[in-house]
VOZA-54515 format. One line per 3 residues: number of its first residue (from 0); for each residue x, y, z of N, C-alpha, C. Coordinates in Angstrom, 2 decimals. Layout:
BEGIN
NUM	X Y Z X Y Z X Y Z ~ ...
REM end
This chain:
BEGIN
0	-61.46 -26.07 -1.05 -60.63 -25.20 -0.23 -59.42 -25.94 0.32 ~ -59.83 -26.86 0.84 -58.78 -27.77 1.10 -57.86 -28.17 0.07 ~ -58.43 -28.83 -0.62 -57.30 -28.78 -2.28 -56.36 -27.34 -2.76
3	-56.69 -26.08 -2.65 -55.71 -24.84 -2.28 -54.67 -25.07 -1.33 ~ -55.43 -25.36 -0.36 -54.12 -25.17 0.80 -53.06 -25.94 1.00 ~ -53.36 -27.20 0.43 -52.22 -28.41 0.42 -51.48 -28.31 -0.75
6	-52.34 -27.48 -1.67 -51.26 -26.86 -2.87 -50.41 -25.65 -2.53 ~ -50.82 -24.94 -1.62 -50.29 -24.00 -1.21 -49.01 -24.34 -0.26 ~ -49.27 -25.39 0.31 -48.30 -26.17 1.26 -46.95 -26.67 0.56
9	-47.59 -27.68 -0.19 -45.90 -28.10 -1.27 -45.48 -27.20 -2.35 ~ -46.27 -25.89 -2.53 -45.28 -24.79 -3.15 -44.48 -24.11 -2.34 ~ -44.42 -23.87 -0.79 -44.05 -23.41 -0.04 -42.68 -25.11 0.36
12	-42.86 -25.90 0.34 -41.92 -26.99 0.41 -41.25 -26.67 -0.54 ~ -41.81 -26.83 -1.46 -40.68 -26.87 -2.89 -39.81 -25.39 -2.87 ~ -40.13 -24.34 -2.56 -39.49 -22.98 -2.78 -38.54 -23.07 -1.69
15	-38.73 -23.59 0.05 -38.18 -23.47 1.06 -36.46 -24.64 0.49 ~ -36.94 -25.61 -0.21 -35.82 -26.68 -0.89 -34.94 -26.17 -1.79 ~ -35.60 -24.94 -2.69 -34.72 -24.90 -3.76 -33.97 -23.45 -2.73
18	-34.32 -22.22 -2.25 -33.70 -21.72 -1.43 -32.46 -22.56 -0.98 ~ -32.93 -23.44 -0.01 -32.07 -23.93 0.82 -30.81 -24.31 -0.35 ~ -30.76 -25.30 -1.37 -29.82 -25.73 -2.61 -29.25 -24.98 -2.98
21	-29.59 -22.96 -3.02 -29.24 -21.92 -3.88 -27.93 -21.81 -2.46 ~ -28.46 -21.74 -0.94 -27.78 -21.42 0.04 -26.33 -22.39 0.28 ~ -26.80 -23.49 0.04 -26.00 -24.30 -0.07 -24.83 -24.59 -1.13
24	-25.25 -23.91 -2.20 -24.22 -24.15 -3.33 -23.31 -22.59 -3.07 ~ -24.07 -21.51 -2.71 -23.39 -20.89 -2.10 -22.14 -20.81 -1.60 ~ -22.74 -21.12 -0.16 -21.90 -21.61 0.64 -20.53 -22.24 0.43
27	-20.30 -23.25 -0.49 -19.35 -24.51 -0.84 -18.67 -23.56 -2.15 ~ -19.30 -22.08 -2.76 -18.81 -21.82 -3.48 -17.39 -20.71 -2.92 ~ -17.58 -20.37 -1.63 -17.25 -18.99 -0.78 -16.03 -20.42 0.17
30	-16.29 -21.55 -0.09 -15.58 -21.96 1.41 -14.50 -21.82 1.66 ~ -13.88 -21.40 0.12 -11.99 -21.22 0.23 -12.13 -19.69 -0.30 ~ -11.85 -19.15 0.97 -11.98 -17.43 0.40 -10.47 -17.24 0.16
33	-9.59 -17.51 0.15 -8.09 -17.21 0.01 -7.75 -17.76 -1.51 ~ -8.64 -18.40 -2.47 -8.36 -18.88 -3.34 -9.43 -18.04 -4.52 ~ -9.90 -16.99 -4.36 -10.93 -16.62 -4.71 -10.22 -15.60 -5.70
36	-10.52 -15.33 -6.80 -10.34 -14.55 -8.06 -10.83 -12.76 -7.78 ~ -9.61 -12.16 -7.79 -9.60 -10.59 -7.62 -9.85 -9.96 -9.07 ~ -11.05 -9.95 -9.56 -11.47 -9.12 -10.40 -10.67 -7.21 -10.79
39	-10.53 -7.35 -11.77 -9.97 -6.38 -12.40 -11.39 -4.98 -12.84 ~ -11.42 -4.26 -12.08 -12.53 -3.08 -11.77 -12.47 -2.30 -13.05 ~ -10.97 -2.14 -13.36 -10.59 -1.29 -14.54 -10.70 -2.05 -15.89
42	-11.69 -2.38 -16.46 -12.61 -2.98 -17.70 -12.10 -2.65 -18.71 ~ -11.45 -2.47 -19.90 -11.19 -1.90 -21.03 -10.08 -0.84 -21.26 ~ -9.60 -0.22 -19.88 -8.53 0.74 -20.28 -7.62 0.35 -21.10
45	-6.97 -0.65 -20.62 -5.84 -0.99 -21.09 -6.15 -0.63 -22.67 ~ -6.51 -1.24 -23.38 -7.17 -0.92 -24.86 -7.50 0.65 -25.71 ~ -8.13 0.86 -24.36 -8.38 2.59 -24.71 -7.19 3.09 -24.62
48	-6.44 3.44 -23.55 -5.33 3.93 -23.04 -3.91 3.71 -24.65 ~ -4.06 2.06 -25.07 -3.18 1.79 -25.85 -3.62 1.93 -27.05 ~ -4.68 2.68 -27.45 -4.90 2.84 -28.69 -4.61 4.47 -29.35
51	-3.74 4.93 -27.78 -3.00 6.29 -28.24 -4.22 7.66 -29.08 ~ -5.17 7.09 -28.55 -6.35 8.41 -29.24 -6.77 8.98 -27.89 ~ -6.86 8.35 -26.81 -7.37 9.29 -25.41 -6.18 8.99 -25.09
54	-6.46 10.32 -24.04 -5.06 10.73 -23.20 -5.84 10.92 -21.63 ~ -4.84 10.28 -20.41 -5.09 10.28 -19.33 -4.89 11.71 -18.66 ~ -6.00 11.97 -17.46 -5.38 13.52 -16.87 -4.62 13.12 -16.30
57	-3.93 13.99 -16.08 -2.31 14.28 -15.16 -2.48 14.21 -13.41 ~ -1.62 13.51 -12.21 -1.60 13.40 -11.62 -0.82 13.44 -10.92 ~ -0.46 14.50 -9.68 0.59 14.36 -8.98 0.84 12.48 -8.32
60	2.02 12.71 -7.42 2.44 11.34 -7.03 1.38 10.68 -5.48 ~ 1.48 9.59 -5.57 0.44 9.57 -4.18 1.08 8.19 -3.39 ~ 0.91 8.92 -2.10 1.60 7.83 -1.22 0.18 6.50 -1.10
63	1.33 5.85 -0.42 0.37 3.92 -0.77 1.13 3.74 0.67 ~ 0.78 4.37 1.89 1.16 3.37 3.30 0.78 1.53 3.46 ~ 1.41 0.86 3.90 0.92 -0.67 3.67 -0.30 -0.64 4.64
66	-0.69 -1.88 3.53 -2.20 -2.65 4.61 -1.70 -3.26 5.69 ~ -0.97 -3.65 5.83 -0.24 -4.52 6.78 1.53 -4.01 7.06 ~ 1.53 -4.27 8.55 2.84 -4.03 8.88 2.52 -4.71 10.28
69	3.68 -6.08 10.34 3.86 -7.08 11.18 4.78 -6.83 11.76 ~ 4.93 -7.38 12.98 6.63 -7.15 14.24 6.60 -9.34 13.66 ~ 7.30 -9.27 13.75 8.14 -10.90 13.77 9.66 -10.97 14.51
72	9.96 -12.31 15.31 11.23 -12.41 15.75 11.85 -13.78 15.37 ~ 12.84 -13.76 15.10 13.42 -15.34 14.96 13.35 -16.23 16.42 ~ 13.88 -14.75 17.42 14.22 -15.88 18.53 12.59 -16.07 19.37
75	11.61 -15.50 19.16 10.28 -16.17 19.03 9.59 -16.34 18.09 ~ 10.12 -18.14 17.27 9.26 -18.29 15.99 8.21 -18.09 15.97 ~ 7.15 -19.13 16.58 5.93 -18.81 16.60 4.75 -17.68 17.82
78	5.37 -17.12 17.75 4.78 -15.86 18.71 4.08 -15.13 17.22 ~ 3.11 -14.78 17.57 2.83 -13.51 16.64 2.35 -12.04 17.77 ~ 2.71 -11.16 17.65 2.92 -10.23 17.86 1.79 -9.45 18.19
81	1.35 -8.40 18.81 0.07 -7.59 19.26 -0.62 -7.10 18.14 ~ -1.49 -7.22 17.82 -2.07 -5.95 16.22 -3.03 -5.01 16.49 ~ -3.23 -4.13 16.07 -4.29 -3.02 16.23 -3.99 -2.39 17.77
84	-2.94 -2.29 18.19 -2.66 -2.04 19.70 -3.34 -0.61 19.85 ~ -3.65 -0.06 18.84 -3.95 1.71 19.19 -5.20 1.34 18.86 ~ -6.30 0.79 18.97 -7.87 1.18 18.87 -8.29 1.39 20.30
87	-8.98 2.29 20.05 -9.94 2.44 21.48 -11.20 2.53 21.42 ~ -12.05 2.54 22.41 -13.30 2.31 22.74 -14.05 3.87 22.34 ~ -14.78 3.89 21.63 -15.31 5.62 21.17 -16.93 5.45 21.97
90	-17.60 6.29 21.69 -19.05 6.59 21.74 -19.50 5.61 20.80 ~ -18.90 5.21 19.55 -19.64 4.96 18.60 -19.33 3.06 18.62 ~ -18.43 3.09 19.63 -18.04 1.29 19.79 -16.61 1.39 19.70
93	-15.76 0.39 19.27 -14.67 0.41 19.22 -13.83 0.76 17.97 ~ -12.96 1.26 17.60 -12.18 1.66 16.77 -10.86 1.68 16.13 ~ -10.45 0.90 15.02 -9.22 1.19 14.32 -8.60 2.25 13.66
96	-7.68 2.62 14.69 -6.99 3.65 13.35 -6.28 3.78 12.76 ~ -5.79 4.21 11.56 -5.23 3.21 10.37 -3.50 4.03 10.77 ~ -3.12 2.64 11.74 -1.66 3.15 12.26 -1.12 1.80 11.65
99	0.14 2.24 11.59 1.09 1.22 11.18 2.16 1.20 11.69 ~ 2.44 0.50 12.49 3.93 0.45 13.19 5.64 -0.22 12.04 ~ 6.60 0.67 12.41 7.63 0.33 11.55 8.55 0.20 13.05
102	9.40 -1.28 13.06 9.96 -1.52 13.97 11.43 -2.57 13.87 ~ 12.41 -2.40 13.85 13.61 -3.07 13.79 14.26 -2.63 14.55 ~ 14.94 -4.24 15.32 15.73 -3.90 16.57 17.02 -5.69 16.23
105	18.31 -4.79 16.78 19.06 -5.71 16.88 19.26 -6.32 17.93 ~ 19.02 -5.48 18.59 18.99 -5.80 20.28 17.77 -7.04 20.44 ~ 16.63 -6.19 19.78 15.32 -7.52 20.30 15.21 -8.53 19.33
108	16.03 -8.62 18.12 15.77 -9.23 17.62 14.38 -9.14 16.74 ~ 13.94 -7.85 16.41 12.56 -7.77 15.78 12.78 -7.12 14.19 ~ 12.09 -8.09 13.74 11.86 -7.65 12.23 10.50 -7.12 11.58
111	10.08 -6.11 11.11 8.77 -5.83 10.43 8.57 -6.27 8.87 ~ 7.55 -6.94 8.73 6.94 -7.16 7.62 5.89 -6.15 6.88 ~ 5.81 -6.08 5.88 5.37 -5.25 5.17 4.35 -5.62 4.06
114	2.98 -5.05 3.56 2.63 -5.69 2.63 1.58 -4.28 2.73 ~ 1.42 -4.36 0.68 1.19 -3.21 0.03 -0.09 -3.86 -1.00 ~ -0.85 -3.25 -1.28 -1.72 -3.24 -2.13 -1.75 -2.39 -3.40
117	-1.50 -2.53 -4.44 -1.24 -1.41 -5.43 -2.80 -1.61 -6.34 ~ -3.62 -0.66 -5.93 -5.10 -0.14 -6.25 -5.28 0.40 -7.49 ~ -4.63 1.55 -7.79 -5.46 2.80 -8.84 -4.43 2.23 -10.19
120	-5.18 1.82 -10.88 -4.92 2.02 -12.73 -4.53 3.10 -13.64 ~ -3.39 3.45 -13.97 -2.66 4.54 -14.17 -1.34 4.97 -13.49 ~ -1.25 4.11 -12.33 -0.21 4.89 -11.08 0.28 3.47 -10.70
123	0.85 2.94 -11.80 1.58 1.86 -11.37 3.25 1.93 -11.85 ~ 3.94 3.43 -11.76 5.07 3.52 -11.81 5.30 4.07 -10.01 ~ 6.21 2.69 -9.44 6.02 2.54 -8.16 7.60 3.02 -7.35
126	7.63 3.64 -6.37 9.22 3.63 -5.60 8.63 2.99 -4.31 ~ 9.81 2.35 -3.98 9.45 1.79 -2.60 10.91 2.74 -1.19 ~ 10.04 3.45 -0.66 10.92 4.19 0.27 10.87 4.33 1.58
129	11.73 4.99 2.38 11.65 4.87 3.98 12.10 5.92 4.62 ~ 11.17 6.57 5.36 11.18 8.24 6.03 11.39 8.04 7.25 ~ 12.10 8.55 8.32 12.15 9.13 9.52 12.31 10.14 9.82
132	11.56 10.55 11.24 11.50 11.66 11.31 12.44 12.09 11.93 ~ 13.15 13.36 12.50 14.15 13.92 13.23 14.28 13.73 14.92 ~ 15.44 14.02 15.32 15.31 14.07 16.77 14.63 15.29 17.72
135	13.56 15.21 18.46 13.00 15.73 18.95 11.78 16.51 17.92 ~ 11.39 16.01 17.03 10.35 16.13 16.65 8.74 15.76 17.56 ~ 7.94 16.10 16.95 6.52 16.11 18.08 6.06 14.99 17.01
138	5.32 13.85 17.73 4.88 13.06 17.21 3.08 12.57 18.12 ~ 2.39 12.22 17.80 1.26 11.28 18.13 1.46 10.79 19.43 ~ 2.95 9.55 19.19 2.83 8.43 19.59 4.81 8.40 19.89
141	4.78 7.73 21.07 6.43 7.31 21.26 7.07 6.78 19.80 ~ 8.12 7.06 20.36 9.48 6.68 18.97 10.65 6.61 19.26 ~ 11.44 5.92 18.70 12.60 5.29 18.59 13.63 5.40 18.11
144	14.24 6.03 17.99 16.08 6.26 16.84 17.24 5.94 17.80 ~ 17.85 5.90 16.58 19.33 5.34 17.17 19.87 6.94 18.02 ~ 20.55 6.69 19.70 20.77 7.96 19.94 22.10 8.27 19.44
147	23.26 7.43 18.58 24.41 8.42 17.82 24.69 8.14 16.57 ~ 23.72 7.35 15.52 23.63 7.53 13.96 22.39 8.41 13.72 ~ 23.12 8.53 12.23 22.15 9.13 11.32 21.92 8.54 10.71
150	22.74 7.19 10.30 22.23 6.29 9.66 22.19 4.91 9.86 ~ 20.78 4.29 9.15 21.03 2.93 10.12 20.63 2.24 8.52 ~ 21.61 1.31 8.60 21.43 0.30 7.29 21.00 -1.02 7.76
153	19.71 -1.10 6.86 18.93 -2.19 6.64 18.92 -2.91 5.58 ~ 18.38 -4.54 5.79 18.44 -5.44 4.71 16.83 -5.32 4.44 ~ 16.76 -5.38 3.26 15.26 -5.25 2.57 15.18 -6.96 1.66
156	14.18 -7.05 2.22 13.77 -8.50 1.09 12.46 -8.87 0.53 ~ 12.17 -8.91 -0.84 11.25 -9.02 -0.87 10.55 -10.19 -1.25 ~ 9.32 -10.42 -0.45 8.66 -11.64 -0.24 7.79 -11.96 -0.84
159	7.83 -13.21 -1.34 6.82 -13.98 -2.00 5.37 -13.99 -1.69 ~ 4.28 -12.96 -1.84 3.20 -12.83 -1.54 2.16 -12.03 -2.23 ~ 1.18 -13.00 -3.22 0.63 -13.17 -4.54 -1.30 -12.59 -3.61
162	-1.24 -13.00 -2.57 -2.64 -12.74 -1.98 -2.18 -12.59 -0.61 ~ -3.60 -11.66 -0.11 -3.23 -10.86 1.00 -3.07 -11.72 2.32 ~ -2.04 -11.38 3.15 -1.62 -11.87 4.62 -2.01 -11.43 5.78
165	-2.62 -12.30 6.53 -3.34 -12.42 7.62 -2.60 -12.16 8.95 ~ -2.69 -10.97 9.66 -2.03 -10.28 10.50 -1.92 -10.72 11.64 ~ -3.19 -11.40 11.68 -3.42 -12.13 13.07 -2.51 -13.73 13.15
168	-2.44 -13.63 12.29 -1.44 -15.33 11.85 0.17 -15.43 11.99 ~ 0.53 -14.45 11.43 1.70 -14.34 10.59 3.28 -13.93 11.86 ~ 4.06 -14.64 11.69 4.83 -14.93 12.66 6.44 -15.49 11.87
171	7.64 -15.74 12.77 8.53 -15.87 11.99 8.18 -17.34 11.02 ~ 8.05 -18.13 12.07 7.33 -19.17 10.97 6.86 -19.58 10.37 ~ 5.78 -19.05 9.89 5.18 -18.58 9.01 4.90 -17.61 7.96
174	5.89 -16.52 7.79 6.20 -15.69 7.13 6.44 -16.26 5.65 ~ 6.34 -15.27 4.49 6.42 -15.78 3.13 7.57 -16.12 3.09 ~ 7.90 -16.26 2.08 9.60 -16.86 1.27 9.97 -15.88 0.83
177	11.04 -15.30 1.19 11.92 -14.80 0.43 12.49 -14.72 -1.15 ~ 12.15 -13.97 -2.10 12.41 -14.48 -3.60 13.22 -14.07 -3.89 ~ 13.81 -12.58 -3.30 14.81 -11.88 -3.39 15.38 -10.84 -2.59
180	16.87 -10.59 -2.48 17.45 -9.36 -1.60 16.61 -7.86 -2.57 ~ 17.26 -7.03 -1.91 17.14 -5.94 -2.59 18.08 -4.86 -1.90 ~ 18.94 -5.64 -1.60 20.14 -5.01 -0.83 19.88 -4.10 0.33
183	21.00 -3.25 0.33 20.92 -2.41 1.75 20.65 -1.21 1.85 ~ 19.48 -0.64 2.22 18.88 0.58 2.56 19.70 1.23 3.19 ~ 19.90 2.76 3.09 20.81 3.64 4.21 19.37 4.44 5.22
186	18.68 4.14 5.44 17.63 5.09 6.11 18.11 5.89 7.14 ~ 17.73 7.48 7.09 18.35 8.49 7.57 17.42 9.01 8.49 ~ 17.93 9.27 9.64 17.04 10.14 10.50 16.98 11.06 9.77
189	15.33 11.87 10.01 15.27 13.17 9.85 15.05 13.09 7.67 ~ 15.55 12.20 7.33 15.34 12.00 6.03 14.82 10.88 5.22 ~ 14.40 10.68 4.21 13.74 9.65 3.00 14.64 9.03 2.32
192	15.07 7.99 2.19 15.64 6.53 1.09 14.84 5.83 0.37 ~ 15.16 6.29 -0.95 14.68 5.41 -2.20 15.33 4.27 -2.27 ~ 14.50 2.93 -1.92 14.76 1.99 -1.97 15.08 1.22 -3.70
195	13.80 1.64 -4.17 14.13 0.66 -5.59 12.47 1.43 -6.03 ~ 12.99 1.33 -7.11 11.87 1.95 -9.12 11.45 0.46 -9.36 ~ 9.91 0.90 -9.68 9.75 -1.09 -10.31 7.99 -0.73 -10.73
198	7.63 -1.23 -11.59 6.54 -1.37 -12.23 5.19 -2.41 -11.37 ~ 4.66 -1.51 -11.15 3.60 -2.36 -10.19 2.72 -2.38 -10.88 ~ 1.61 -3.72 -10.87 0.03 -3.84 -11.33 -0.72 -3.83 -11.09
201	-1.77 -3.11 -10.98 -2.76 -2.79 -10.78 -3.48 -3.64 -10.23 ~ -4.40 -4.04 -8.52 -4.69 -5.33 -8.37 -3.80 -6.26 -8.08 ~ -2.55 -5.70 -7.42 -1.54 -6.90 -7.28 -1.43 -6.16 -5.71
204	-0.44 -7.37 -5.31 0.34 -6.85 -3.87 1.56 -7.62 -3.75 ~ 2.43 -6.48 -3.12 4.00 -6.77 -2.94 4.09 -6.31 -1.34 ~ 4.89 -7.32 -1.01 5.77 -7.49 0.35 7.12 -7.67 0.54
207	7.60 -7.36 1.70 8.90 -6.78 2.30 9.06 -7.12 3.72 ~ 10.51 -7.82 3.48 10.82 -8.08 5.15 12.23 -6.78 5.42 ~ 11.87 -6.15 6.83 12.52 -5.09 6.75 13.57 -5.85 7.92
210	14.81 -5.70 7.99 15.89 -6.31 9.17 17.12 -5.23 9.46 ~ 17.89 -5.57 10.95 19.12 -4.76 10.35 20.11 -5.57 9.63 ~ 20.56 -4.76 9.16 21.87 -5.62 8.33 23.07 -5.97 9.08
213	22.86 -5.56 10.06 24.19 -6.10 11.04 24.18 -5.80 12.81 ~ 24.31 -6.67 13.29 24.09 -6.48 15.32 24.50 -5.56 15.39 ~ 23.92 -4.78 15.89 24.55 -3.57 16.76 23.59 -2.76 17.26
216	23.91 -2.26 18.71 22.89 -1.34 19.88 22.31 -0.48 18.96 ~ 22.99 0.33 17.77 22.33 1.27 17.73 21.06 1.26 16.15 ~ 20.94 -0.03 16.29 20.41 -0.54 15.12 18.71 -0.59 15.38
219	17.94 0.43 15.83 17.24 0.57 17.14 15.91 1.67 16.89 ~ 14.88 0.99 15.43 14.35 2.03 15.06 12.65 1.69 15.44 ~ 11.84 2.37 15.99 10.65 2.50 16.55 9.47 3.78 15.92
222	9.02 3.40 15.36 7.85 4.55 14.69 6.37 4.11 14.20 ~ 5.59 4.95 14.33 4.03 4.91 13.66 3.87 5.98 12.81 ~ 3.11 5.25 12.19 2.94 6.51 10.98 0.90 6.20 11.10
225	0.52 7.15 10.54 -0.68 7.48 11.35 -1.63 8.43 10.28 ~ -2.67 9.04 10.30 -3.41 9.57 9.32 -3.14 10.79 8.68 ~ -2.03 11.58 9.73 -1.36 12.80 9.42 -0.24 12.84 9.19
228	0.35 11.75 9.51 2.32 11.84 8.80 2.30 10.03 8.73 ~ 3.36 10.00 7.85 3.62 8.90 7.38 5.08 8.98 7.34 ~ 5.43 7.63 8.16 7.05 7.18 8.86 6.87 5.97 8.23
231	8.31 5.51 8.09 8.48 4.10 8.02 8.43 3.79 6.83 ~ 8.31 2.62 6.02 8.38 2.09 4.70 7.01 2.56 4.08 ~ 7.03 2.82 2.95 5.66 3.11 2.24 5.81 3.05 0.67
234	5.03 2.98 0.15 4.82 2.97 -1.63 4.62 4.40 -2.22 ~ 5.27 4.64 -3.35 4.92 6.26 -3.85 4.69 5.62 -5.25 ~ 3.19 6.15 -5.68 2.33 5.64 -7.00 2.74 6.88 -7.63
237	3.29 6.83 -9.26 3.29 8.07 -9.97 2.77 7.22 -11.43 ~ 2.03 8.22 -12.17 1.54 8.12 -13.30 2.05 7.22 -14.00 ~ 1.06 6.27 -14.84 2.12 5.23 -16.08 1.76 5.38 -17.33
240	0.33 5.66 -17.60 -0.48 6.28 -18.73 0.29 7.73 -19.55 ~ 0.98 7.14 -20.53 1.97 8.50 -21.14 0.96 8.97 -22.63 ~ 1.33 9.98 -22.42 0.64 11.15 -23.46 0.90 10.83 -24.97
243	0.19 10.66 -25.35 0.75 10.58 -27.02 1.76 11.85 -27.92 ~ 2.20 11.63 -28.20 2.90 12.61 -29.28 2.32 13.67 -29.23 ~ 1.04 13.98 -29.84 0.29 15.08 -30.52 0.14 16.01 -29.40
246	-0.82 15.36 -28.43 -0.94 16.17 -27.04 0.04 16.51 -26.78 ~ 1.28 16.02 -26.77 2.19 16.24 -25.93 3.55 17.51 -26.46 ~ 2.86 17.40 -27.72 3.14 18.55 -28.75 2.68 20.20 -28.51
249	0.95 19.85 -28.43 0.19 20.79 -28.40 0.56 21.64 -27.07 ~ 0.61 20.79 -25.99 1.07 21.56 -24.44 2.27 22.13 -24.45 ~ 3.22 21.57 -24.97 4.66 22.43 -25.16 4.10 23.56 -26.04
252	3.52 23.45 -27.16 3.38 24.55 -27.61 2.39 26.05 -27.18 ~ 1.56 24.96 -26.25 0.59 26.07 -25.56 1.74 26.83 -24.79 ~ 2.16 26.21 -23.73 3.01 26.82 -22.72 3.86 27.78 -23.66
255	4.78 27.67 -24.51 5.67 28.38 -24.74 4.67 29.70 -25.87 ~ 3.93 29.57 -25.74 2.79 30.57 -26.59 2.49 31.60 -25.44 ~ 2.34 30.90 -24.53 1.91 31.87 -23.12 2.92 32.44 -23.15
258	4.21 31.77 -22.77 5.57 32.38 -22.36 5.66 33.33 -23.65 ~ 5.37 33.43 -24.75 6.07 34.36 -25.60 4.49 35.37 -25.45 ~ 3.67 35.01 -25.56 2.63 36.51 -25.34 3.27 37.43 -23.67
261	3.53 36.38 -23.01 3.78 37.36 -21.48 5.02 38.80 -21.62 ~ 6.01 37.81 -22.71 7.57 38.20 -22.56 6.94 39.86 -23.98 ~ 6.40 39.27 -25.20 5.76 40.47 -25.66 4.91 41.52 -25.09
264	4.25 41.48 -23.77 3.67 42.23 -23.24 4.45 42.89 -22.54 ~ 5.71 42.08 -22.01 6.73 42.48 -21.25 7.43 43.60 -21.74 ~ 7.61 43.25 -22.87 8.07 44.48 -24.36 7.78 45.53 -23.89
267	6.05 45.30 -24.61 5.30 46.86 -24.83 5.52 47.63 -23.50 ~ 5.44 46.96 -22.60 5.14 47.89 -21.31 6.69 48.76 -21.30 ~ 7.45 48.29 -21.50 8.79 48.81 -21.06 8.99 49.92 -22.38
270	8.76 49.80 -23.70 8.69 50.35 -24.55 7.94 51.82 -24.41 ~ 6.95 51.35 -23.44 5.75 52.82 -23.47 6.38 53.78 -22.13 ~ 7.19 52.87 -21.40 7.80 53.79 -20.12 8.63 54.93 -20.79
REM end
């Protein structure tokens, strides 16, 4: 009996050791999570899709609000800025709600950063644009416009940022690099500016430093965009998966088959009056 139990003892050593080795290699495998490989979910489309025998369903356009939207200032480099300022305390604990502040000021010297995640496979024909809403519109949450333009021109730049940015960090000094202008936005009260057309990938992310393009009082824009309207800079995903020939044959011809049975019915009826 005794001979059991002391066998029973160093199988329980030996299992508690190799655990611990499995935990440990673990561990040392996870320790650089910022360097870690973003797996591609969408397995084989590409192939299917390009072998022009299936055809993708059709999809209207879909907005992409950013994961991130930062306040930064030059004349406080390393300050980083408040985040999640709108959660509150619920029944259920505390709460984020997926607000995003859009904020440029010449006066304060504040610039917003921007950063986008481009998700769904198929909808990587991308616009990058910028909405405000009108004067005296009803909103959520306070807001900001210039009180005698309609238009306020901004410098757009977009920033060097391959993996996602840490909100709680990120400050003028620390902000990505700049790789390129993308010139000057006219953003319109009360209206939408298409910034720029560009091919996004699936599993990637692109960023944007938003500024004014030149001092002045009325350079002076303040907004949230929120679960029911969307202000401020955002991504518009439209379809990239194109129809082959044949299909694309067959639907013109359906449609105009309808249109000519309707317009012949259209006939008879008028014929029998």
């Amino acid at each position: 009996m005794l001979t059991g139990v002391f066998l029973f003892f160093i199988l329980d050593i030996v299992a508690f050791i190799c655990i611990g080795k499995l935990l440990l290699d673990a561990k040392r495998s996870i320790s650089d999570l910022d360097n870690l490989d973003f797996k591609d979910p969408y397995v084989g489309l590409d192939k299917l899709y390009g072998s022009r025998r299936v055809n993708s369903s059709r999809y209207n356009s879909v907005i992409n609000e950013p994961r991130l939207s930062a306040q930064i200032s030059p004349e406080q480099a390393n300050e980083v800025f408040p985040i999640d300022s709108h959660r509150w305390l619920s029944d259920f604990g505390l709460l984020s709600p997926p607000d995003r502040r859009f904020q440029v000021s010449s006066k304060k010297k504040i610039v917003t950063v921007v950063q986008f995640n481009i998700l769904d496979y198929g909808m990587e024909n991308c616009s990058l644009k910028i909405r405000l809403p009108r004067r005296g519109d009803k909103l959520p949450h306070p807001y900001t416009l210039p009180s005698m333009w309609d238009t306020v021109p901004l410098d757009v730049c977009e920033l060097d940022v391959k993996r996602p940015l840490k909100e709680w960090s990120i400050s003028w000094a620390t902000r990505p690099d700049c790789i390129r202008s993308l010139g000057t936005a006219s953003a319109k009260v009360g209206g939408e500016f298409e910034i720029r057309n560009f091919s996004c990938k699936s599993g990637s992310f692109v960023g944007y430093q938003i500024s004014c393009s030149q001092p002045s009082p009325q350079c002076d824009l303040d907004v949230w965009t929120n679960q029911n309207a969307t202000w401020g800079e955002f991504v518009l995903f439209s379809p990239s998966v194109q129809e082959n020939t044949e299909t694309r044959f067959l639907r013109h011809f359906h449609r105009a088959a309808s249109d000519l049975t309707v317009a012949c019915f259209c006939l008879y009826l008028y014929s029998r009056i």
